[in-house]
Structures are given as C-alpha cells and as structure tokens.
Kinemage of the C-alpha trace (Angstrom):
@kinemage 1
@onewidth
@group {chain A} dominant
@subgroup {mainchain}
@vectorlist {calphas} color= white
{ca unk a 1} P -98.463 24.971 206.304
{ca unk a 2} L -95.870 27.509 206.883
{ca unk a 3} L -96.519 30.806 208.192
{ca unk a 4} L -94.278 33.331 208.418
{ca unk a 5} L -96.071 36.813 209.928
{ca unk a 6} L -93.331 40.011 210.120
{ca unk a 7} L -94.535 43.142 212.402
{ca unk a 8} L -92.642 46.399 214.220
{ca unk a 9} L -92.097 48.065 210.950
{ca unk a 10} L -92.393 51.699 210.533
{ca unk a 11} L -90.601 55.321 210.168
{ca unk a 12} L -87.981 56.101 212.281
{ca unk a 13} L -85.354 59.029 211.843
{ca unk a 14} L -81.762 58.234 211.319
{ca unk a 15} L -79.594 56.938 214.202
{ca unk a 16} L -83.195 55.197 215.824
{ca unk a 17} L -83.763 52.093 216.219
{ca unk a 18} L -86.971 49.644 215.346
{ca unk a 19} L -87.253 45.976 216.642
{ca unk a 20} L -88.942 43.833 214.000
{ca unk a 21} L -90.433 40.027 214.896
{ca unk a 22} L -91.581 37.411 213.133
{ca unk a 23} L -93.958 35.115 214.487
{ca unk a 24} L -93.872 31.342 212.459
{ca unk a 25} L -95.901 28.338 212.580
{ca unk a 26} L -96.580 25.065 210.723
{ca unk a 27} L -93.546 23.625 211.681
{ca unk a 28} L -90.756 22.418 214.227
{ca unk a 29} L -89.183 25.473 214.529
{ca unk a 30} L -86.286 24.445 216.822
{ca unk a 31} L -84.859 22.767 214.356
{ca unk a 32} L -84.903 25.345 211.276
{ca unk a 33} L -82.398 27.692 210.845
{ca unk a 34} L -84.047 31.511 210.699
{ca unk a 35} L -82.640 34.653 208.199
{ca unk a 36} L -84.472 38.322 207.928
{ca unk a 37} L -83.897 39.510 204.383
{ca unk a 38} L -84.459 42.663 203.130
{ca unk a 39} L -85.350 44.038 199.555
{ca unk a 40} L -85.647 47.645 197.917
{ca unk a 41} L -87.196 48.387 194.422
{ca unk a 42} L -84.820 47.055 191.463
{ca unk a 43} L -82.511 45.542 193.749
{ca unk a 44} L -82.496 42.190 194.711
{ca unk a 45} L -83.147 40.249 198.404
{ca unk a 46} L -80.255 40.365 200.158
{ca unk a 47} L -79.153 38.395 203.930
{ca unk a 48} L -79.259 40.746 206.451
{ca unk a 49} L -79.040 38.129 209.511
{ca unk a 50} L -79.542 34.677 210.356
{ca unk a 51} L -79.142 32.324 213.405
{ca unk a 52} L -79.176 28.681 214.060
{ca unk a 53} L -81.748 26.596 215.180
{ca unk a 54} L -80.626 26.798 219.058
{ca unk a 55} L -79.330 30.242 218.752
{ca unk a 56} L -75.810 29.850 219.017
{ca unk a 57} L -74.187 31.260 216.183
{ca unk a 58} L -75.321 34.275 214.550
{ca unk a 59} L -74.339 36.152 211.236
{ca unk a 60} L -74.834 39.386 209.411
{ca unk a 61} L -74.295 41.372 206.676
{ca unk a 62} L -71.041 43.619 206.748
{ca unk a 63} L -73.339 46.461 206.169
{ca unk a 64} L -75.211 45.962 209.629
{ca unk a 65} L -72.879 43.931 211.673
{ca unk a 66} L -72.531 45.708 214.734
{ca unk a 67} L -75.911 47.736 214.799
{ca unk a 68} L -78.301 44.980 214.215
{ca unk a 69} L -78.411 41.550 216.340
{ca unk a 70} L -81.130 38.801 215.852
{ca unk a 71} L -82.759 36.640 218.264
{ca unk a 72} L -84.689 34.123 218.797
{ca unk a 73} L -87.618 32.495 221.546
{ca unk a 74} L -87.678 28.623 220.802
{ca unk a 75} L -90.784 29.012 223.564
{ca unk a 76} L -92.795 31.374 221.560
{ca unk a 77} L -91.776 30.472 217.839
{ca unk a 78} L -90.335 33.578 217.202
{ca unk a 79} L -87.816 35.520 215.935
{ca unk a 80} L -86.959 39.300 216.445
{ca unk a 81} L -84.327 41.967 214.942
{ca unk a 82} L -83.058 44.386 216.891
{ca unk a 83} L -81.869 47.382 214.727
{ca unk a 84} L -80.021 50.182 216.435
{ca unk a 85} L -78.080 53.370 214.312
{ca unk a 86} L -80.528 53.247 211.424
{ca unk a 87} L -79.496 55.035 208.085
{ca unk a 88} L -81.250 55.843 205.471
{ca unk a 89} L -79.874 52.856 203.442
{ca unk a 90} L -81.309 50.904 206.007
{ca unk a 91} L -84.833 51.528 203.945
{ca unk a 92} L -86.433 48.492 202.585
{ca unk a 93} L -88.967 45.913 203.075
{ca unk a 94} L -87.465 43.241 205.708
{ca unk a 95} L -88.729 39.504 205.070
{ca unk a 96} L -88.434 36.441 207.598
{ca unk a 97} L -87.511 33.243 205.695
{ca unk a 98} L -86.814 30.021 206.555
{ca unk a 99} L -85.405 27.067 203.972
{ca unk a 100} L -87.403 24.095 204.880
{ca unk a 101} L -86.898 20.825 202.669
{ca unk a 102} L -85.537 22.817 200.035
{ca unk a 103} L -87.972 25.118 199.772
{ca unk a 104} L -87.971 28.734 200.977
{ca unk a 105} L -90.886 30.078 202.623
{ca unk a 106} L -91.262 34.070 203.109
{ca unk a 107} L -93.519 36.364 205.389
{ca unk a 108} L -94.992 39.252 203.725
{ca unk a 109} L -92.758 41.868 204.679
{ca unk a 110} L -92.496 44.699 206.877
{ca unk a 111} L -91.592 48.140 205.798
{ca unk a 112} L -88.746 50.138 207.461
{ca unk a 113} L -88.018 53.884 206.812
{ca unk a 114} L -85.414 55.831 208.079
{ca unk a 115} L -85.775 59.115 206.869
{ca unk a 116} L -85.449 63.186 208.685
C-alpha cells in the first residue's frame, strides 16, 4: 500500500530554515508526480510545491516561491523541501501527497514553527 512518512519538522526562529523529507513506498515512484501541502487550524490544505515525476519542472505557491525549492531522489524514493527565510506564516503542519489512480494518499504530517 502507499506510504507516505514526513520528518525534519520542528521550531525554528524567523528567517531559519528547516529541510523536511518524505520517504514513500508501495509504489513506482518515478512515475508519480509529488506535492508537500500544508494546513493550519480552520484553514484549508493548500499547494505549497510540487515536481514531476523526473524532476524537471517544479512549482510553488506565490507565497514561498523563491525561499522554498523541492527535490527529489528517484534512487531513494524520496522527496525533500528545502525552506529558507521562514516567517511566522510559514506555521503549519506540512503533508506529502501523491494522486495515484485518482486517489490521494497523505503522510501524517510534520509540524513547522517559526516563532522568536
């Protein structure tokens, strides 16, 4: 089955940066497209990032274009985001997702704070 396991959450103060990964397994996945979402309470998921299955085209959310950049290691199955000039809006928890057969499966989430 799918698995989708976030880590490299955590507190950092405004204008750090945190690199999150997801690991994923249970299926091919150099040939799924990969997106990091992120969610705070009463607001809904929202696209922060995504790449293509090889890598080669990237996009991002105005919000973070420019600070963040997302990766990925066809090798090792995995997928990072690299988040530089955090801000306290930054704050949520950030998901890994992939859409596979119509269906989209989610990690569990990683918390990020950016707070003095």
């Amino acid at each position: 089955q799918v698995q989708l396991v976030e880590s490299g959450g955590g507190l950092v103060q405004p204008g750090g940066s945190l690199r999150l990964s997801c690991a994923a397994s249970g299926f091919t996945f150099n040939t799924a497209a990969m997106t990091w979402f992120r969610q705070t309470p009463g607001r809904l998921r929202e696209l922060v990032a995504a790449i293509t299955e090889t890598g080669g085209i990237t996009n991002y959310m105005d919000s973070v274009r420019g600070r963040f950049t997302i990766s990925r290691d066809n090798d090792k199955n995995t997928v990072d985001l690299e988040m530089n000039s955090l801000k306290p809006e930054d704050t949520a928890v950030y998901y890994c997702s992939v859409l596979m057969r119509s269906n989209r499966f989610w990690g569990q989430g990683t918390q990020v704070t950016v707070s003095s």
